[in-house]
C-alpha positions in Angstrom: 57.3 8.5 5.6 56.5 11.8 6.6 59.0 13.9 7.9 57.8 16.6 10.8 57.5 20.6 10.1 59.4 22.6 11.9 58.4 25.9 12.3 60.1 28.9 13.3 57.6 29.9 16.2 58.5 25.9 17.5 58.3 25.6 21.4 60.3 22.6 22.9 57.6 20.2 25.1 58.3 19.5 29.0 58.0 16.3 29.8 55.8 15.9 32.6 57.3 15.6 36.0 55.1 12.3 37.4 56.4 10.6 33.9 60.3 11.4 34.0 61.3 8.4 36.1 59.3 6.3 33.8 60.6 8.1 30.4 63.8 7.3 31.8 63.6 3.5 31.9 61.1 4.1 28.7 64.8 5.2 26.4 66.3 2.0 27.4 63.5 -0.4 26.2 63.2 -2.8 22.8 60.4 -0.4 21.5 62.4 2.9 22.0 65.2 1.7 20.5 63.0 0.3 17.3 61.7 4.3 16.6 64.8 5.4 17.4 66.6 3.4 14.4 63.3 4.2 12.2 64.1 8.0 12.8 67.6 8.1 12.6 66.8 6.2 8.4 64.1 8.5 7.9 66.7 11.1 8.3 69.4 9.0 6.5 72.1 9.9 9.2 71.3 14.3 8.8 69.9 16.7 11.4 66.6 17.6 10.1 66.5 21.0 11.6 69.8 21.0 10.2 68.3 20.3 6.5 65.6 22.5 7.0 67.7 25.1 7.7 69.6 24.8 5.0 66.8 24.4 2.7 65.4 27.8 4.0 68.8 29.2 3.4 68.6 28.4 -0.4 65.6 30.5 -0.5 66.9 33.1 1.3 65.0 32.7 4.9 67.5 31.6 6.9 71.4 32.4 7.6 73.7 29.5 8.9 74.8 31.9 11.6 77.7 28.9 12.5 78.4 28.2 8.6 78.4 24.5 9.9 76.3 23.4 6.9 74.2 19.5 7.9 75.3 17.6 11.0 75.3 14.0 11.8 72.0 13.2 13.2 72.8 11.8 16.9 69.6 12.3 18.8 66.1 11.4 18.5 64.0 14.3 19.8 60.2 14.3 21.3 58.1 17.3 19.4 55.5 16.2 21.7 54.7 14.3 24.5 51.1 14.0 23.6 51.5 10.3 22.9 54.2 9.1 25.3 54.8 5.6 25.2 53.4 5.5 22.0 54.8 8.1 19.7 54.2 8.1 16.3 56.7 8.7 13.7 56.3 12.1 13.2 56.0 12.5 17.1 59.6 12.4 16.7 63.1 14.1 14.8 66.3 13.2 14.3 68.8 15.9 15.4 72.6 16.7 15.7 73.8 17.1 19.7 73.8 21.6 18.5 70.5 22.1 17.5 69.3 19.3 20.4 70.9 21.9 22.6 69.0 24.8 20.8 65.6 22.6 21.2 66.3 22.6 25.4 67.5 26.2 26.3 68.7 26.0 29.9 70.1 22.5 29.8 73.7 22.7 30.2 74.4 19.0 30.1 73.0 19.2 26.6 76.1 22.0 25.9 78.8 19.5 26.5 77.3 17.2 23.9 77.9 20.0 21.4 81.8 19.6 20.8 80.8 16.1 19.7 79.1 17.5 16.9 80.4 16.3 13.5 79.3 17.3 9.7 77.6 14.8 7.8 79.2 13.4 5.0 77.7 11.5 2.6 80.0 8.2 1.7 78.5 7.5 -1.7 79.8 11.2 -2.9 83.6 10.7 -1.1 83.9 7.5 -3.0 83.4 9.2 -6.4 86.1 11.7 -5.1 
């Protein structure tokens, strides 16, 4: 599958105002909840920002200001509304409850969600440990 590009000059969509009482009931249907699990593998349980980041970082682009390293991905993120209703894979991205926050300047309901935040582990590695 392929994974969406995030760029540095990225601007978060708005959802448009006649559709939010509709998007709403949308996040609690079958189909929403069958992308949702189909980002959330893609991603296999990271933040893709997060990863991104921190493959930038490797190169020397981009300092992990936090020195968090990869979180658990916990949200699945619109990077468009072009095709509400019937995103397509790359519509979407996984992301930790932090850099969901950063992708929604402003929200401050999104900022409680961050001290939920946890660092993604990878269980195959602990169990060599």
């Amino acid at each position: 599958m392929k994974v969406p590009r995030l760029g540095t000059g990225y601007l978060p969509p708005a959802i448009p105002l006649k559709l939010l009482d509709h998007y709403t009931l949308y996040l609690e249907t079958a189909n929403w909840r069958r992308l949702r699990r189909k980002v959330l593998k893609r991603a296999k349980g990271r933040c893709e920002l997060c990863v991104a980041a921190a493959a930038d970082d490797k190169m020397g682009f981009v300092i992990d200001p936090l020195g968090t390293g990869i979180r658990q991905a916990r949200v699945v993120h619109h990077l468009s509304y072009e095709r509400l209703f019937w995103e397509r894979l790359t519509d979407l991205c996984a992301l930790c409850f932090s850099c969901h926050a950063a992708a929604h300047p402003g929200n401050q309901s999104l900022m409680l969600d961050v001290a939920l935040d946890e660092i993604w582990v990878d269980s195959r590695l602990e169990a060599i440990v």
